[in-house]
N, CA, C and O atoms as a CHARMM CRD file, in Angstrom:
* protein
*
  332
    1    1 UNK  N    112.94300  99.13500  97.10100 PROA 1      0.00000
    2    1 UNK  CA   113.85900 100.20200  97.39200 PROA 1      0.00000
    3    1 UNK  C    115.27400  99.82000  97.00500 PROA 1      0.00000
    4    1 UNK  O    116.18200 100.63400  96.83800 PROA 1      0.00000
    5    2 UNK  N    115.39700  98.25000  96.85100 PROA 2      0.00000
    6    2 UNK  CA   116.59500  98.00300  96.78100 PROA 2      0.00000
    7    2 UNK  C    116.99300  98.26900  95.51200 PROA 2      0.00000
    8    2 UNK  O    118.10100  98.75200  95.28100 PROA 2      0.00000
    9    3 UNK  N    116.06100  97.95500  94.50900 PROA 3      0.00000
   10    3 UNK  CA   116.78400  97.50200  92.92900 PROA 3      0.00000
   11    3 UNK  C    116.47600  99.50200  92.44800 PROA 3      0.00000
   12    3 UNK  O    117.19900  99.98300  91.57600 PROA 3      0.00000
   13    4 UNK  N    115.38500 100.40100  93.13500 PROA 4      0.00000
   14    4 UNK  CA   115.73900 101.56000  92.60000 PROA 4      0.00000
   15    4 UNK  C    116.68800 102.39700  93.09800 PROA 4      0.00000
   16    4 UNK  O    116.99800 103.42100  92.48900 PROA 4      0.00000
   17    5 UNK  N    117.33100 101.99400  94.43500 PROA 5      0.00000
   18    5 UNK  CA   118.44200 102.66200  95.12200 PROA 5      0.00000
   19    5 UNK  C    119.92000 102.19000  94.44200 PROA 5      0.00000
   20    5 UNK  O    120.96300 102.83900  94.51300 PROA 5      0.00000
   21    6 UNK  N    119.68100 100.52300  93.57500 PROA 6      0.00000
   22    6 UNK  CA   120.59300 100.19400  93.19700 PROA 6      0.00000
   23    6 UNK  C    121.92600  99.72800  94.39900 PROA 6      0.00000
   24    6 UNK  O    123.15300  99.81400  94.36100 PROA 6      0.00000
   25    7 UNK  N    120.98400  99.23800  95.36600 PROA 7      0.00000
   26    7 UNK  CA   121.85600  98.52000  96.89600 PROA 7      0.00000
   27    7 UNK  C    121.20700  97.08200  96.79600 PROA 7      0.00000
   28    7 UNK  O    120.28000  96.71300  96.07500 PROA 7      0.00000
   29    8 UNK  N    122.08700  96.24500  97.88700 PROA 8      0.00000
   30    8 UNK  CA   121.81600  95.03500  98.06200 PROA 8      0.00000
   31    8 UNK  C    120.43600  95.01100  98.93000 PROA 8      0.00000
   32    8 UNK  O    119.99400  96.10100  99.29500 PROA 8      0.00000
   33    9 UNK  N    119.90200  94.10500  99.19500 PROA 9      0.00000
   34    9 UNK  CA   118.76500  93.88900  99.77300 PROA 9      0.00000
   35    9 UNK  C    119.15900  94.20400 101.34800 PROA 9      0.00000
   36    9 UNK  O    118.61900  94.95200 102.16300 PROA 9      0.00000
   37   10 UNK  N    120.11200  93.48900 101.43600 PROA 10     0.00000
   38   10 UNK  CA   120.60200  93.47700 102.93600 PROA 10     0.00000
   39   10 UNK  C    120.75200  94.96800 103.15000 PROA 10     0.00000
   40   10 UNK  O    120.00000  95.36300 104.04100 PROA 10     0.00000
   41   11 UNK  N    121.40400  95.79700 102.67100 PROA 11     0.00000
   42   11 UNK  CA   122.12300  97.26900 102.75600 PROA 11     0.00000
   43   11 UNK  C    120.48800  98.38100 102.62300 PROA 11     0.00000
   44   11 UNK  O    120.16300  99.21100 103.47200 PROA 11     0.00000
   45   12 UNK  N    120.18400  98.25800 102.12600 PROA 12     0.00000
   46   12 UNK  CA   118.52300  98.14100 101.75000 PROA 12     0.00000
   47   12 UNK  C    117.63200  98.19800 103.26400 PROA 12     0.00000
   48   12 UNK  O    117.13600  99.13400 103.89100 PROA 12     0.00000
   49   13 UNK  N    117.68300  97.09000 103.44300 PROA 13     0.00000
   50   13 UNK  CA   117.07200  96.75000 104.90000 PROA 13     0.00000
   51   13 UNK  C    117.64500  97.46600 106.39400 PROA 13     0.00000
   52   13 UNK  O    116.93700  97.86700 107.31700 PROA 13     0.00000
   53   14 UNK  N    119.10600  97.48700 106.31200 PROA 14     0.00000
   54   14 UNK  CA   119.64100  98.08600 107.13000 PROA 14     0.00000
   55   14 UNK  C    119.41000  99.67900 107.44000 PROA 14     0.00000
   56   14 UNK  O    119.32300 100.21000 108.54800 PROA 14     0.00000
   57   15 UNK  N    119.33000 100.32900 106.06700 PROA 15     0.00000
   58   15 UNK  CA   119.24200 102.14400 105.82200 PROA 15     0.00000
   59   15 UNK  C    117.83000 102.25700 106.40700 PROA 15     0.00000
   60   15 UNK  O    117.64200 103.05400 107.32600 PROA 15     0.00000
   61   16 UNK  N    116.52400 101.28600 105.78800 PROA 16     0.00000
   62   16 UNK  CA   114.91300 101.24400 106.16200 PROA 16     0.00000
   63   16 UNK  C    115.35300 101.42700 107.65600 PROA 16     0.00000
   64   16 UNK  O    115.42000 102.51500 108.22800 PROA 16     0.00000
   65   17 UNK  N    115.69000 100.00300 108.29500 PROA 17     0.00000
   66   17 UNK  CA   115.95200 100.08900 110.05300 PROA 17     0.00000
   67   17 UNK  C    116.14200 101.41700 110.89400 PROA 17     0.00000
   68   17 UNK  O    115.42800 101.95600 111.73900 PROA 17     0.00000
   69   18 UNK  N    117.60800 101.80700 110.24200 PROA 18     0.00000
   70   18 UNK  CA   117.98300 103.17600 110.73600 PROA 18     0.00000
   71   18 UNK  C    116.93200 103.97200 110.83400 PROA 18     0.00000
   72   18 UNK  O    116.48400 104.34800 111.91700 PROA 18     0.00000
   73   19 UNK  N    116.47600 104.27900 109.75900 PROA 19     0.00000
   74   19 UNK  CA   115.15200 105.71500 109.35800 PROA 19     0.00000
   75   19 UNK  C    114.27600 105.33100 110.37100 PROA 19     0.00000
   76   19 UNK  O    113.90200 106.19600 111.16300 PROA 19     0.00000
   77   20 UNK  N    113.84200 104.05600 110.49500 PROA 20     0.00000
   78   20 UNK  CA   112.47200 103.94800 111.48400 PROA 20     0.00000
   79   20 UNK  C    113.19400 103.95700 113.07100 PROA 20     0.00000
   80   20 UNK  O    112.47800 104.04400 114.06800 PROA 20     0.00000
   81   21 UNK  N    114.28500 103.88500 113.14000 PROA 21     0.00000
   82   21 UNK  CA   114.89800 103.95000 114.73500 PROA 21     0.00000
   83   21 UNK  C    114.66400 105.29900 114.96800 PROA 21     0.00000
   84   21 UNK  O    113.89100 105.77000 115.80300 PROA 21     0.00000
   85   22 UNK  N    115.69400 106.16100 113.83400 PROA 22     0.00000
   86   22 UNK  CA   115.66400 107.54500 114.31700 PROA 22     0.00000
   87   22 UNK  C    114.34800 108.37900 114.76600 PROA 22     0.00000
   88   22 UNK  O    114.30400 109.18800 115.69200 PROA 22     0.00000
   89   23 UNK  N    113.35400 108.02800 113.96000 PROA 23     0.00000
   90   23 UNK  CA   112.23600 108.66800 113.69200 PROA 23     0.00000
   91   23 UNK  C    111.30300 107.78500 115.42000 PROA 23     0.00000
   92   23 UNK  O    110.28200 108.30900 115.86400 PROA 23     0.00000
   93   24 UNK  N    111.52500 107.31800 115.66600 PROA 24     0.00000
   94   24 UNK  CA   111.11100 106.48600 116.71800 PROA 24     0.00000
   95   24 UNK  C    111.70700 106.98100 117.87000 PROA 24     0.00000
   96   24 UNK  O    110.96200 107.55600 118.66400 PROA 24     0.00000
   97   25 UNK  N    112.75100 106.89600 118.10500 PROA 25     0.00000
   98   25 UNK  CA   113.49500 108.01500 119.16700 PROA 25     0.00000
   99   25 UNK  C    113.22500 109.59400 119.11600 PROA 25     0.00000
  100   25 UNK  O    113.25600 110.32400 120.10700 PROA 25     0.00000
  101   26 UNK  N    112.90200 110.08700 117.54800 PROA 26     0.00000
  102   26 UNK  CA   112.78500 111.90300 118.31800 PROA 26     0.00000
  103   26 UNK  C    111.00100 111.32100 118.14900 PROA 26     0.00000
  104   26 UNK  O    110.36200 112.20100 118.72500 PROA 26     0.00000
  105   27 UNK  N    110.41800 110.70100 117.84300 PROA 27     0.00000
  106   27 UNK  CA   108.73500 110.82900 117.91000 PROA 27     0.00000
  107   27 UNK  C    108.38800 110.91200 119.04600 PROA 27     0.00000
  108   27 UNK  O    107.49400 111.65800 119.44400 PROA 27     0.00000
  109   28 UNK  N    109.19800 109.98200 119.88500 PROA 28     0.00000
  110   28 UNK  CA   109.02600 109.65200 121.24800 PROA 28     0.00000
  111   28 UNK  C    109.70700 110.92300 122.49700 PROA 28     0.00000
  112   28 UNK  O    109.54600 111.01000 123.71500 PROA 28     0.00000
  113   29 UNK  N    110.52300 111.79800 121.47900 PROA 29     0.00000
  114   29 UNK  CA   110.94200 112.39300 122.49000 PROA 29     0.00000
  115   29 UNK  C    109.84400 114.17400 122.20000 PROA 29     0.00000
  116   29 UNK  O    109.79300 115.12200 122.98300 PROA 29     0.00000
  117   30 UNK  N    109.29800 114.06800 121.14400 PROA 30     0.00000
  118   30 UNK  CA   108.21300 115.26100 121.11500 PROA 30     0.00000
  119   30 UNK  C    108.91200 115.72700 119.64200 PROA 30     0.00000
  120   30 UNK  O    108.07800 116.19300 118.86600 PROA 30     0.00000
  121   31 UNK  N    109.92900 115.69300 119.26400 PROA 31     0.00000
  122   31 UNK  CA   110.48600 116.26800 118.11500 PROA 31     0.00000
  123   31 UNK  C    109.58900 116.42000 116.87900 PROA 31     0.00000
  124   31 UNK  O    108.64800 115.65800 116.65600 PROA 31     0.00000
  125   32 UNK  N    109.97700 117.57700 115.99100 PROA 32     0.00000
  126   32 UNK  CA   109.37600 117.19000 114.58500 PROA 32     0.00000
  127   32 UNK  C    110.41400 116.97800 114.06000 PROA 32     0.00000
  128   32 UNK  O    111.53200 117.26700 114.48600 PROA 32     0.00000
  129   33 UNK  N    109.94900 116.11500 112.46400 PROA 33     0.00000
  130   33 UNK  CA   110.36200 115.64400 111.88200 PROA 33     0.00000
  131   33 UNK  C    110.54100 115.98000 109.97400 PROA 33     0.00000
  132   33 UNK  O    110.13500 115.12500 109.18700 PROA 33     0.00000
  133   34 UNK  N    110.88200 116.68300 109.70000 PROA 34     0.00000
  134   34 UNK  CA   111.10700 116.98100 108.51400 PROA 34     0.00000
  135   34 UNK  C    111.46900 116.27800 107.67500 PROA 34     0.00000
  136   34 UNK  O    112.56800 115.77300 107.90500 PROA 34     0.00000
  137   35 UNK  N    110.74300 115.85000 106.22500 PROA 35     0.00000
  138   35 UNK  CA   111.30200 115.27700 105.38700 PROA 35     0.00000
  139   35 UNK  C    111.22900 115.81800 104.01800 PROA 35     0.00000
  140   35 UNK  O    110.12200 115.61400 103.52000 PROA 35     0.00000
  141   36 UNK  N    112.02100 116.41800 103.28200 PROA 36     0.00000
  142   36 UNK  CA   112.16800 117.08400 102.31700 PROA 36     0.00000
  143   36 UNK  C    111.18600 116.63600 101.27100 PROA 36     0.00000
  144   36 UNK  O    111.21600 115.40800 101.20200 PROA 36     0.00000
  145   37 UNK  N    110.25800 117.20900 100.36300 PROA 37     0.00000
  146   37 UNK  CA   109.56100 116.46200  99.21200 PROA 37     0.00000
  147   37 UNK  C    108.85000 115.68300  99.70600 PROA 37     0.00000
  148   37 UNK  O    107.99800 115.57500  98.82400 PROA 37     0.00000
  149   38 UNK  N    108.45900 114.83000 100.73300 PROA 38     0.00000
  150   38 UNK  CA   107.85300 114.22900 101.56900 PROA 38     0.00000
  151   38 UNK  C    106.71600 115.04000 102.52200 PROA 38     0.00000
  152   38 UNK  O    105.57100 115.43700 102.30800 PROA 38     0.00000
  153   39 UNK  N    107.47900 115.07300 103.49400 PROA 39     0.00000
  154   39 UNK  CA   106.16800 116.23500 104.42200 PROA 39     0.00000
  155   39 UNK  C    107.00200 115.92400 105.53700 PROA 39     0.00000
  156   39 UNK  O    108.14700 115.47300 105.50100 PROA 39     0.00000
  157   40 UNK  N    106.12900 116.28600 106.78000 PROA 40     0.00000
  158   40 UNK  CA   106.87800 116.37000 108.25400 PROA 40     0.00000
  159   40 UNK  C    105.98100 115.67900 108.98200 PROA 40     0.00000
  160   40 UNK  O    104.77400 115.83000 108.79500 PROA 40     0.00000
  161   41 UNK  N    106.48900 114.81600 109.92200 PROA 41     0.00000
  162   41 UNK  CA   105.75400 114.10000 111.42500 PROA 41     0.00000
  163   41 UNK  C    105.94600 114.82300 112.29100 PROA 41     0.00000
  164   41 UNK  O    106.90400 115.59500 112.25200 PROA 41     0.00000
  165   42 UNK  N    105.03000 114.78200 113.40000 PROA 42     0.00000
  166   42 UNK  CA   105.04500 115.69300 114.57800 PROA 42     0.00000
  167   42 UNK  C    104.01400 114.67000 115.72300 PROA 42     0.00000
  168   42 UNK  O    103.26700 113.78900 115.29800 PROA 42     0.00000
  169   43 UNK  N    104.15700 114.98400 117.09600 PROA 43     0.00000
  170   43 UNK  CA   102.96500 114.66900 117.86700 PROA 43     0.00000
  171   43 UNK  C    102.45400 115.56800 118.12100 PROA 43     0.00000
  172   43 UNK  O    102.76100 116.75700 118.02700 PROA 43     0.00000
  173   44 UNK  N    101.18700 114.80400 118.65100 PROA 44     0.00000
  174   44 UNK  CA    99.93600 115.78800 119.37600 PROA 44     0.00000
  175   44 UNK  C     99.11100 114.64900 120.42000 PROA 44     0.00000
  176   44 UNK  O     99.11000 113.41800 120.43400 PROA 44     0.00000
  177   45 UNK  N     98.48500 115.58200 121.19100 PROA 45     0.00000
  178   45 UNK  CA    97.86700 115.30800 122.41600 PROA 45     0.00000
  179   45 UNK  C     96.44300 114.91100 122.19700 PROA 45     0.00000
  180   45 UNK  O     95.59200 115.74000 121.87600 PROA 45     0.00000
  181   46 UNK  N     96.24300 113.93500 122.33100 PROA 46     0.00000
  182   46 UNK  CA    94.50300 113.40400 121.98700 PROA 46     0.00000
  183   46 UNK  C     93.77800 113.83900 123.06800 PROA 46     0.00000
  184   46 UNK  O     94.53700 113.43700 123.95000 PROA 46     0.00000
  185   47 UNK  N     93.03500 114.26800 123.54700 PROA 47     0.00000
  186   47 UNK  CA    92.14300 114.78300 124.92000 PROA 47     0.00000
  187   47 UNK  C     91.40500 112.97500 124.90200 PROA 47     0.00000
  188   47 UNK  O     91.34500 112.13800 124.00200 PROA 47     0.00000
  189   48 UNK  N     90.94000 112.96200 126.36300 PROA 48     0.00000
  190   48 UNK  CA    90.44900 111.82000 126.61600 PROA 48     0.00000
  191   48 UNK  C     88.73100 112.27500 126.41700 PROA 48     0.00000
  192   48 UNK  O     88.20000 113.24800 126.95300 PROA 48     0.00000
  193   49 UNK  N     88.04000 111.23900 125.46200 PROA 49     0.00000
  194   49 UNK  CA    86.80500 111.47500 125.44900 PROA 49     0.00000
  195   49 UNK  C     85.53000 110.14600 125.41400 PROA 49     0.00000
  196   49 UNK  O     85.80700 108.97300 125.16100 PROA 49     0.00000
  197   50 UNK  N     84.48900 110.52300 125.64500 PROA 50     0.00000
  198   50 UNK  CA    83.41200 109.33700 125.72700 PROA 50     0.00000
  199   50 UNK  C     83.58500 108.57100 124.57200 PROA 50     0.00000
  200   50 UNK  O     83.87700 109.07000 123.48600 PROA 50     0.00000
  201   51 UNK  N     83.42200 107.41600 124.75900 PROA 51     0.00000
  202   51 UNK  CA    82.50100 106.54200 123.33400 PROA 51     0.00000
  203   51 UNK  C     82.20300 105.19800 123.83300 PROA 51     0.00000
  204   51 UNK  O     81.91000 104.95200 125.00300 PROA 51     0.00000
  205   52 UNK  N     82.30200 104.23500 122.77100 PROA 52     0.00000
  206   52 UNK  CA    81.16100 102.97600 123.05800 PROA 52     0.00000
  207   52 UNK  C     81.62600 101.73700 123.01000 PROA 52     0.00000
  208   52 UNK  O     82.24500 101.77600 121.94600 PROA 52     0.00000
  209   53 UNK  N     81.77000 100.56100 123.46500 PROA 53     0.00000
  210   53 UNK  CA    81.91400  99.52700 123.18100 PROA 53     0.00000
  211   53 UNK  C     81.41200  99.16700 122.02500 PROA 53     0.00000
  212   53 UNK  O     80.18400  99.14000 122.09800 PROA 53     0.00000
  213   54 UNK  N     81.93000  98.79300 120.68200 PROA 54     0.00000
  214   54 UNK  CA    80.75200  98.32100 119.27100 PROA 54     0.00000
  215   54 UNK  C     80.25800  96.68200 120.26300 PROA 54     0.00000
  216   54 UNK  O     79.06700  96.42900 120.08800 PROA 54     0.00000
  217   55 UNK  N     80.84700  95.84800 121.01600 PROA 55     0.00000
  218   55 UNK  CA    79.83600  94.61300 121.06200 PROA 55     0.00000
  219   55 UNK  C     79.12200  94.64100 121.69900 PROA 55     0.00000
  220   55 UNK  O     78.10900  94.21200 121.14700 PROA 55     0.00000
  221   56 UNK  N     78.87800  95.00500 123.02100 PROA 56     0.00000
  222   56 UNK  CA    78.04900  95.41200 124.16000 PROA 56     0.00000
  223   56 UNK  C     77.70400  96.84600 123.80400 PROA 56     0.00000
  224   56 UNK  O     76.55100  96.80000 124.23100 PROA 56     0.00000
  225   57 UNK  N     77.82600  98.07900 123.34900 PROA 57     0.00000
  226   57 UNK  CA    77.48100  99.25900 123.46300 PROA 57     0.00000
  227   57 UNK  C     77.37100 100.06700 124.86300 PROA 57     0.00000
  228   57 UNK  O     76.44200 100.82500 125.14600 PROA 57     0.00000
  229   58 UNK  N     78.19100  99.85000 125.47200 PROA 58     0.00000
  230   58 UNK  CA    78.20800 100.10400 126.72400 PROA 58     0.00000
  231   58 UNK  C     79.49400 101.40000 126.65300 PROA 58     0.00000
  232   58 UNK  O     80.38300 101.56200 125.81700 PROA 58     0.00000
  233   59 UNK  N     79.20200 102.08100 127.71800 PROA 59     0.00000
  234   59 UNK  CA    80.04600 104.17500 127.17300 PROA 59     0.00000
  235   59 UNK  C     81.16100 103.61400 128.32100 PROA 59     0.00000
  236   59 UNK  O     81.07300 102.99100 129.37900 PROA 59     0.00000
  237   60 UNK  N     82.76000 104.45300 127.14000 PROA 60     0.00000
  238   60 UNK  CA    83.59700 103.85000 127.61300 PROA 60     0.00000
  239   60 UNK  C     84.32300 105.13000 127.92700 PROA 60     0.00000
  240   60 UNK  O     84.03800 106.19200 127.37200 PROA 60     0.00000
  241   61 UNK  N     85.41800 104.98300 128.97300 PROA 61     0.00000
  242   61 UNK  CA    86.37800 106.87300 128.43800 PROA 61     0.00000
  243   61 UNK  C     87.44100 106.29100 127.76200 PROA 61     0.00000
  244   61 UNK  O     88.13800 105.36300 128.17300 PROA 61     0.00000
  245   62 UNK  N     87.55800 107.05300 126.39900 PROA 62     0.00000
  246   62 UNK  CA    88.72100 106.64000 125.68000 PROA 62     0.00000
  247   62 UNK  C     89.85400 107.80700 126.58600 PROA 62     0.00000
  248   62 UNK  O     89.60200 108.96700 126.91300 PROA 62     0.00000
  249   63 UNK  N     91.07100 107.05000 126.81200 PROA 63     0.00000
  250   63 UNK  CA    92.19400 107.92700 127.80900 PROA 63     0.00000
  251   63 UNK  C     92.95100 108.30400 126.65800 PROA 63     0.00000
  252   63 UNK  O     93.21700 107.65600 125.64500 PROA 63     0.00000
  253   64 UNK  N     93.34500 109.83600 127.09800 PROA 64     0.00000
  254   64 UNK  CA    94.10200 111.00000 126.68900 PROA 64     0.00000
  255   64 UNK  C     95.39300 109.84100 125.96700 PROA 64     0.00000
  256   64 UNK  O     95.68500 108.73000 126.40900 PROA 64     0.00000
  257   65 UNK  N     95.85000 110.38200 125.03300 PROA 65     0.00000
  258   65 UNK  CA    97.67400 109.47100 124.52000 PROA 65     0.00000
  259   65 UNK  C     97.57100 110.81700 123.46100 PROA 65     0.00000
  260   65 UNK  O     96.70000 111.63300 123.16100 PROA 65     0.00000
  261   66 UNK  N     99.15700 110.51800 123.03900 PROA 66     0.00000
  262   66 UNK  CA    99.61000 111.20100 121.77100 PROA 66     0.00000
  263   66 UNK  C     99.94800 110.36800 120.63300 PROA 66     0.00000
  264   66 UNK  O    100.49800 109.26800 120.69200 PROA 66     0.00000
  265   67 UNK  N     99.55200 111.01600 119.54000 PROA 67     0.00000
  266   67 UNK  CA    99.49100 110.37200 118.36100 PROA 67     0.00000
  267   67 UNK  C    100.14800 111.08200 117.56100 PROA 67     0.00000
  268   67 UNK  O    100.42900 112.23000 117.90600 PROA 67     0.00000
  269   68 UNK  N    100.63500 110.49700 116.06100 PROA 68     0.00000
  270   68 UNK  CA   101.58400 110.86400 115.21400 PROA 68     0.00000
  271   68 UNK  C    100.82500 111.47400 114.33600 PROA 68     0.00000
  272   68 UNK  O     99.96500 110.80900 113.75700 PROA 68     0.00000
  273   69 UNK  N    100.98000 112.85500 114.05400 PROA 69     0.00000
  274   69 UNK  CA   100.45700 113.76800 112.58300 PROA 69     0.00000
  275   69 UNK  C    101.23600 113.72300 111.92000 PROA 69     0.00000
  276   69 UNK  O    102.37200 113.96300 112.32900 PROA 69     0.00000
  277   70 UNK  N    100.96400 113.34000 110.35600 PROA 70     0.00000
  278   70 UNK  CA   101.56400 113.34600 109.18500 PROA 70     0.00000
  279   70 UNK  C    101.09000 114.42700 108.22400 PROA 70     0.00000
  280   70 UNK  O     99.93600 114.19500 107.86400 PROA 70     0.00000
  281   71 UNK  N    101.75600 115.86200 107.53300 PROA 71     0.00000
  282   71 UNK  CA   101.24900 116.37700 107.12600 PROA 71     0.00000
  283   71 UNK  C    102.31400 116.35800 105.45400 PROA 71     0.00000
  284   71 UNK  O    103.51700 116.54100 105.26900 PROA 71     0.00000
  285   72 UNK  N    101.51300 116.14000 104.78800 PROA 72     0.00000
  286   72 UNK  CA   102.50400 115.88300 103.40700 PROA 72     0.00000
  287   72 UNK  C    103.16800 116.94700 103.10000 PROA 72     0.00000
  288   72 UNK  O    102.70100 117.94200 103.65300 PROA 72     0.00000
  289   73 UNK  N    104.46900 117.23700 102.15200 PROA 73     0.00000
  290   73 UNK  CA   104.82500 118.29800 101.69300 PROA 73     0.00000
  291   73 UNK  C    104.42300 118.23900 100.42400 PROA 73     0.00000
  292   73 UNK  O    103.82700 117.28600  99.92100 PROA 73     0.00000
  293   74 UNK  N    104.91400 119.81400  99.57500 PROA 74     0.00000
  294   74 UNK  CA   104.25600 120.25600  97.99100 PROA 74     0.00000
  295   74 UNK  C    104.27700 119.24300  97.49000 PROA 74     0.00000
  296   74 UNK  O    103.20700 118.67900  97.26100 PROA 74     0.00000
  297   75 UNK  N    105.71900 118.53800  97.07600 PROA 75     0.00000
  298   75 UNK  CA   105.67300 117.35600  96.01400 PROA 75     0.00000
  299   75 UNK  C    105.03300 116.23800  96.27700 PROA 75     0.00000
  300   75 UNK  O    104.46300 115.68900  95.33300 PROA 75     0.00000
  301   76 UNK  N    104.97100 115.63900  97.59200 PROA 76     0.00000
  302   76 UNK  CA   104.19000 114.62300  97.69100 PROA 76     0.00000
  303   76 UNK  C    102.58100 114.61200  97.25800 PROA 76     0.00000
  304   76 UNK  O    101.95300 113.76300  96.62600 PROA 76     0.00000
  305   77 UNK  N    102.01500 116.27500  98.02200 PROA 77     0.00000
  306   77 UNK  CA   100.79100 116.49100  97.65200 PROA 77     0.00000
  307   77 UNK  C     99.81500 116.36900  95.57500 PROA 77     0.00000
  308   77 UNK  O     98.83000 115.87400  95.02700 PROA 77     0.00000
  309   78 UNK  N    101.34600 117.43700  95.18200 PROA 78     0.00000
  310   78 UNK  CA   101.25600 117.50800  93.79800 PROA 78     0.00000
  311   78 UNK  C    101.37300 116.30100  93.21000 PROA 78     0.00000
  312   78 UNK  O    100.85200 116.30000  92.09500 PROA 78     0.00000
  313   79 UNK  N    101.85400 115.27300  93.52600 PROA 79     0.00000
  314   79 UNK  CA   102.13200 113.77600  92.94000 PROA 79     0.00000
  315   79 UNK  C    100.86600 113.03300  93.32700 PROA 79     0.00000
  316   79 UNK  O    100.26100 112.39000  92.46800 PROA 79     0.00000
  317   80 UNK  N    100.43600 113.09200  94.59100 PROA 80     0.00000
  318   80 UNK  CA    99.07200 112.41300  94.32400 PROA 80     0.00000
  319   80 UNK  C     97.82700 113.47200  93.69600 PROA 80     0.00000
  320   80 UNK  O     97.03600 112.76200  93.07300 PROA 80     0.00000
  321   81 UNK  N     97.48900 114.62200  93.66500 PROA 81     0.00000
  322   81 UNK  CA    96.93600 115.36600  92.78300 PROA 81     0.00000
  323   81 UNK  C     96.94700 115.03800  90.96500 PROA 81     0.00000
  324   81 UNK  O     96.03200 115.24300  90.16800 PROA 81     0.00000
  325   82 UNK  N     98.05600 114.58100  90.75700 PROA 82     0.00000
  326   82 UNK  CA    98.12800 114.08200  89.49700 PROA 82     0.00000
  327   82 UNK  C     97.29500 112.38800  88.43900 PROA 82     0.00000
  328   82 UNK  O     97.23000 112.08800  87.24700 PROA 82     0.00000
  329   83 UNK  N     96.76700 111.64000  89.92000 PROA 83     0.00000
  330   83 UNK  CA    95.98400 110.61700  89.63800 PROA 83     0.00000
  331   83 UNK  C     94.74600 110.73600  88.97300 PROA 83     0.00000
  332   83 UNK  O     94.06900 109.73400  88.74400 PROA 83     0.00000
């Protein structure tokens, strides 16, 4: 990112930091997240449901959490369509 942004490594590292703070503070606070040419993050609510231990096989309740949806936008989509 550094040598195509044409920044120092350090300056580089610092802008990455920021982006993942911000995005970490509204993820956490329910926000979506828009990213132009990219796509948008959002949460959602996992319902709590059965499944299995894989070493013992023994039925476990997986508990309810929220998780991060990533849904791409046009250009991102159209850019991997092009492989």
């Amino acid at each position: 990112m550094a040598a195509k942004g044409g920044l120092r490594v350090v300056d580089a590292a610092k802008a990455v930091n920021a982006v993942e703070e911000i995005m970490e503070t509204c993820m956490g606070q329910g926000e979506r997240i828009t990213w132009p040419g990219v796509g948008s993050f959002s949460t959602r609510e996992r319902k709590a449901r059965r499944g299995r231990n894989p070493i013992t096989g023994a039925a476990i309740t997986i508990p309810a959490r929220k998780v991060v949806k990533f849904t791409p936008g046009k250009a991102l989509r159209e850019a991997a369509g092009k492989r």
